[in-house]
MDTraj code that builds the backbone (N, CA, C; nanometers):
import mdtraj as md
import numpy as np

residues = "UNK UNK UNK UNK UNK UNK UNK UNK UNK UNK UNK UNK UNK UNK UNK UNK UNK UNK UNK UNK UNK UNK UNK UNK UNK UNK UNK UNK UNK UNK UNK UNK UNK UNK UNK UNK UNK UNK UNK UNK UNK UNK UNK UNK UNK UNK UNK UNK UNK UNK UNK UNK UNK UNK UNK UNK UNK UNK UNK UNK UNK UNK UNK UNK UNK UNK UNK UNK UNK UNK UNK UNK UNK UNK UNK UNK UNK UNK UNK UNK UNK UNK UNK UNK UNK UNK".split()
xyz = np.array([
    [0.0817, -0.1199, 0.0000],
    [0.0000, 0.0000, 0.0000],
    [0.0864, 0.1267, 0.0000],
    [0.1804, 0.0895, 0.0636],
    [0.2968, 0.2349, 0.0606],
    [0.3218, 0.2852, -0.0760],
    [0.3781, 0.1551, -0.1549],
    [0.4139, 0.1983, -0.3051],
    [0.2914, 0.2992, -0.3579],
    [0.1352, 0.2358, -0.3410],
    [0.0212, 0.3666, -0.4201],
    [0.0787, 0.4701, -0.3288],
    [0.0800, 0.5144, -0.2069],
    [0.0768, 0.6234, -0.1887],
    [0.2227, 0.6995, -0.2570],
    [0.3184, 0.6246, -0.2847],
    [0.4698, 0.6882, -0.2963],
    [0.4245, 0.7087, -0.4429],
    [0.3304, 0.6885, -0.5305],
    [0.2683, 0.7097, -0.7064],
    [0.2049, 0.8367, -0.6430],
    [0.1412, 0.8334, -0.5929],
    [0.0140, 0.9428, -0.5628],
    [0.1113, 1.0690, -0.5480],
    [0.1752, 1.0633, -0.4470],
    [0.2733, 1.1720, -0.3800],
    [0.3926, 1.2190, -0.4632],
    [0.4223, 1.1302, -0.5274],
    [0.5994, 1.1437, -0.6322],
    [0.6166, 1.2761, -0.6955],
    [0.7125, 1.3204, -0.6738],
    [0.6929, 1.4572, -0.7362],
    [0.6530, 1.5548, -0.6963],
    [0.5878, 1.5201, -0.5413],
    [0.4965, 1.6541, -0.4817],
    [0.5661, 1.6924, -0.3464],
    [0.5730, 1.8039, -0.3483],
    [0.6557, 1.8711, -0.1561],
    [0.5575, 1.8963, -0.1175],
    [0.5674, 1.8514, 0.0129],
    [0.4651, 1.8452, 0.1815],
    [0.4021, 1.9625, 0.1761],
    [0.3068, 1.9441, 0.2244],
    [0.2687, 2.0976, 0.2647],
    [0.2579, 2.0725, 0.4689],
    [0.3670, 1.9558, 0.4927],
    [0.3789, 1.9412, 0.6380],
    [0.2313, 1.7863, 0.6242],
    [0.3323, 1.6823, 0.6828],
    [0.2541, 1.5790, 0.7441],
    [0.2703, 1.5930, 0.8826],
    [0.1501, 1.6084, 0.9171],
    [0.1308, 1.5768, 1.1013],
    [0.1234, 1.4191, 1.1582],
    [0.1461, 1.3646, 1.2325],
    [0.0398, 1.2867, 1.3481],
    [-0.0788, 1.3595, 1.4223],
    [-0.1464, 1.2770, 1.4787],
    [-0.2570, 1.2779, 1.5312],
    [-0.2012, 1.3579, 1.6624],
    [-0.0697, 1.3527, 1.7103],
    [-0.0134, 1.4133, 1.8475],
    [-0.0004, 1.5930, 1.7800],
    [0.0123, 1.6056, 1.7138],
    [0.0593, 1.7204, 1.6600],
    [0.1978, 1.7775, 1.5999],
    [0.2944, 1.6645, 1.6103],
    [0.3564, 1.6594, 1.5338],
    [0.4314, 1.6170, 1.4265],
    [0.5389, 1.6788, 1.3404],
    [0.5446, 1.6733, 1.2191],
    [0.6293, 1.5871, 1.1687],
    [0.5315, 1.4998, 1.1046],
    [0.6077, 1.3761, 1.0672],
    [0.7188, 1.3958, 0.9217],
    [0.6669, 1.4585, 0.8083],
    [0.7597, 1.5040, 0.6890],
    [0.6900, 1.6822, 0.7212],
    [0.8579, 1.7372, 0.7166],
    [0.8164, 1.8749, 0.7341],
    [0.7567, 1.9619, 0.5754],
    [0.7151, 2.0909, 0.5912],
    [0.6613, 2.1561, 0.5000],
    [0.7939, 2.1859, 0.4068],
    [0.7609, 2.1446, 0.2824],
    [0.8848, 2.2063, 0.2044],
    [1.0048, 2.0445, 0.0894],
    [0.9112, 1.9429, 0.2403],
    [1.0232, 1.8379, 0.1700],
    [0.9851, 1.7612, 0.0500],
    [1.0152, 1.6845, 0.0039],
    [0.9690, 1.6123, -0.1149],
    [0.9491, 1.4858, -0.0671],
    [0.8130, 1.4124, -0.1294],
    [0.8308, 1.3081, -0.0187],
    [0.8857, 1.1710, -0.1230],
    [0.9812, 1.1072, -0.0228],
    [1.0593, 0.9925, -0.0785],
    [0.9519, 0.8345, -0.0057],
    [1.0344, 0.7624, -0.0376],
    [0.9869, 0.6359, -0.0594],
    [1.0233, 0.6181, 0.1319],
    [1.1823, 0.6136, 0.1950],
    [1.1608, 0.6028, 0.3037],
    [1.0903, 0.6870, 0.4016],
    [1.0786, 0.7794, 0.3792],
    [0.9776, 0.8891, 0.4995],
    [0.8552, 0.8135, 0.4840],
    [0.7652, 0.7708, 0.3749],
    [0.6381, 0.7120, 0.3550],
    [0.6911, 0.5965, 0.4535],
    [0.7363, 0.4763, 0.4393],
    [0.7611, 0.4146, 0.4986],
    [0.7314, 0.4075, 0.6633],
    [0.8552, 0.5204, 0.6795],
    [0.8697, 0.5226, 0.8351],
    [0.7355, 0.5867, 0.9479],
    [0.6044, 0.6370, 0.8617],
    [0.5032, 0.6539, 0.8931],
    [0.4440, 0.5852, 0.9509],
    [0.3759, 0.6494, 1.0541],
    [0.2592, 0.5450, 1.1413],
    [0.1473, 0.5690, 1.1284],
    [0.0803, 0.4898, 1.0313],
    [-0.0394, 0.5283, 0.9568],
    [-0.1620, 0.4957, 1.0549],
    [-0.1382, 0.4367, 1.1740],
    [-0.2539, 0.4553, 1.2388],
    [-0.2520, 0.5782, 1.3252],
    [-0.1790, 0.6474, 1.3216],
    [-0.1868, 0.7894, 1.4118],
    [-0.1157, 0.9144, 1.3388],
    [-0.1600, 0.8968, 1.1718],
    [-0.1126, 0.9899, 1.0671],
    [-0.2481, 1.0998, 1.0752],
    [-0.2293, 1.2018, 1.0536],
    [-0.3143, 1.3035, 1.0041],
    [-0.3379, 1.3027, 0.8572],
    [-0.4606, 1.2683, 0.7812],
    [-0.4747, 1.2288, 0.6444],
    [-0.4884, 1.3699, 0.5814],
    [-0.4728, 1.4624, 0.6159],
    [-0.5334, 1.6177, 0.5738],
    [-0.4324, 1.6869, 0.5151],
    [-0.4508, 1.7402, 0.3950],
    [-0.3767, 1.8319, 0.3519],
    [-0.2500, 1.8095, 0.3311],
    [-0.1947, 1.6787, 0.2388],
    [-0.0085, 1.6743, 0.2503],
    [-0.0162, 1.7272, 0.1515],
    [-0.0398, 1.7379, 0.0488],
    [-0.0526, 1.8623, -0.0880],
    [-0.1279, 1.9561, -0.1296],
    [-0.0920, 2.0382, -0.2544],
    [-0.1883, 2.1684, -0.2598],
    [-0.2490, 2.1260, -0.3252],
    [-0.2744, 1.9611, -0.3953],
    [-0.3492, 1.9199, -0.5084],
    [-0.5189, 1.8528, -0.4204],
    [-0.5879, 1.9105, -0.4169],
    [-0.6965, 1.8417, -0.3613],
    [-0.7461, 1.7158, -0.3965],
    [-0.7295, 1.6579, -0.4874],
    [-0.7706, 1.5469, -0.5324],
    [-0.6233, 1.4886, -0.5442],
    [-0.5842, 1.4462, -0.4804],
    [-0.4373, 1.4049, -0.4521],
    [-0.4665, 1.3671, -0.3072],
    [-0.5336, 1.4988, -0.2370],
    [-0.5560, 1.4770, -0.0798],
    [-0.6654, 1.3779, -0.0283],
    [-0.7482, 1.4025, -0.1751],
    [-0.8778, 1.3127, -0.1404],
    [-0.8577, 1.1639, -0.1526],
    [-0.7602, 1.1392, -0.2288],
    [-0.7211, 0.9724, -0.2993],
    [-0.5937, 0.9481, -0.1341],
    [-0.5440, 1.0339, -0.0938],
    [-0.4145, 0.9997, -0.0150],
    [-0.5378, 0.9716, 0.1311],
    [-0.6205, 1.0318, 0.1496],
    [-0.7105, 1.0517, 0.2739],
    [-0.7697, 0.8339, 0.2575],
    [-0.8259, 0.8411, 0.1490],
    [-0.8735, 0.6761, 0.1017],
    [-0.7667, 0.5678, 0.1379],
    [-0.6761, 0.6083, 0.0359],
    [-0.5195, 0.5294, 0.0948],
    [-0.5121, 0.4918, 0.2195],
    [-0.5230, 0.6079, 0.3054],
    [-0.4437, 0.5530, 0.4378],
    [-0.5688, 0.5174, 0.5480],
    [-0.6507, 0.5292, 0.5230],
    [-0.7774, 0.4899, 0.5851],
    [-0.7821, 0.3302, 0.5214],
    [-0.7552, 0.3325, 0.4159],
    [-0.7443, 0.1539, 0.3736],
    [-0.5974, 0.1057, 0.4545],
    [-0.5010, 0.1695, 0.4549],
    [-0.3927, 0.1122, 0.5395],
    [-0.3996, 0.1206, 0.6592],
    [-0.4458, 0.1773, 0.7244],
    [-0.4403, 0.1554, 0.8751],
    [-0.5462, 0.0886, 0.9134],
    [-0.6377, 0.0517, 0.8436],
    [-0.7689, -0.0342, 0.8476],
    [-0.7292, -0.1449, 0.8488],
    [-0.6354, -0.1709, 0.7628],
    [-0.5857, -0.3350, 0.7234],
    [-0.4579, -0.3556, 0.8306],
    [-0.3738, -0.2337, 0.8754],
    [-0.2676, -0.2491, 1.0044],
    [-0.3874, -0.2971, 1.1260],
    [-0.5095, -0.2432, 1.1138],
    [-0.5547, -0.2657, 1.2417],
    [-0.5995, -0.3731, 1.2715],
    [-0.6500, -0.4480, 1.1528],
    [-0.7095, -0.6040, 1.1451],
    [-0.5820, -0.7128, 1.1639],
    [-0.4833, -0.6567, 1.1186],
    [-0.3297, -0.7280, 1.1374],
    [-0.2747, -0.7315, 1.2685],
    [-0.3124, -0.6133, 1.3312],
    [-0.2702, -0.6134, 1.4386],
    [-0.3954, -0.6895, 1.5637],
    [-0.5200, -0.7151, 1.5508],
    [-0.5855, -0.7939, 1.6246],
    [-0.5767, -0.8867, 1.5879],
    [-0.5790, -0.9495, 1.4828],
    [-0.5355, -1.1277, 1.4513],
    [-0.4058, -1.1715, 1.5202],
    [-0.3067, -1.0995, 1.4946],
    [-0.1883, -1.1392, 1.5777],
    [-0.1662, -1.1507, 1.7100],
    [-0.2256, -1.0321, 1.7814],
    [-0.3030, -1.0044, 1.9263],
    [-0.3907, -1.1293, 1.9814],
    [-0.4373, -1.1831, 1.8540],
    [-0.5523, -1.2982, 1.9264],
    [-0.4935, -1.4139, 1.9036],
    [-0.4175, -1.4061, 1.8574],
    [-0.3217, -1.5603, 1.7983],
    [-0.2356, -1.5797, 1.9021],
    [-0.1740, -1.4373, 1.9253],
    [-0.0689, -1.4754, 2.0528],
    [-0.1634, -1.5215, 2.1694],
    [-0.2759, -1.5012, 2.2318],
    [-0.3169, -1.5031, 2.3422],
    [-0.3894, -1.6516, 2.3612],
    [-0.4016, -1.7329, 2.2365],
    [-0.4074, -1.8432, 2.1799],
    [-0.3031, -1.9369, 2.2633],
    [-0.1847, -1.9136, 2.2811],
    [-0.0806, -1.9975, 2.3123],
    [-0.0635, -1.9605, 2.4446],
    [-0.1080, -1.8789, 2.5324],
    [-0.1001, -1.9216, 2.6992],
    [-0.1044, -2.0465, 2.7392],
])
top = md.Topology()
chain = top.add_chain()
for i, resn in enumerate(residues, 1):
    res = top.add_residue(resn, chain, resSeq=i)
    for name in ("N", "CA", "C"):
        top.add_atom(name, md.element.get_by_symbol(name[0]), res)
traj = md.Trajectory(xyz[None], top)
């Protein structure tokens, strides 16, 4: 899922990615690469506004609502698997 978003984004500087804490995960100004996407924590990303392209924001907002949807189902199956083996 990273790779669509690193298509979506290629070519485009931040207009500042937040977290959900308030701070800034790729600052305003940078270009975003393949590892910064990466090193994101898409369940506590701010989906709003990483470009000036609105329909860029609207497809990146879908993206990561499908990725952290699918981190979150990954992360309770594993959660319930481990608790399986007590």
């Amino acid at each position: 899922m990273v790779e669509k978003l690193n298509v979506l984004v290629s070519g485009k500087v931040s207009q500042g990615v937040y977290n959900n804490f308030k701070q800034e995960v790729i600052p305003k100004g940078a270009k975003f690469q393949t590892k910064g996407l990466m090193d994101i924590d898409y369940l506590n990303v701010n989906p709003n506004k990483w470009t000036t392209d609105k329909e860029k924001n609207d497809l990146i907002k879908i993206l990561i609502t499908i990725i952290s949807s699918s981190t979150r189902r990954s992360w309770a199956f594993t959660t319930a698997r481990s608790s399986w083996r007590l």
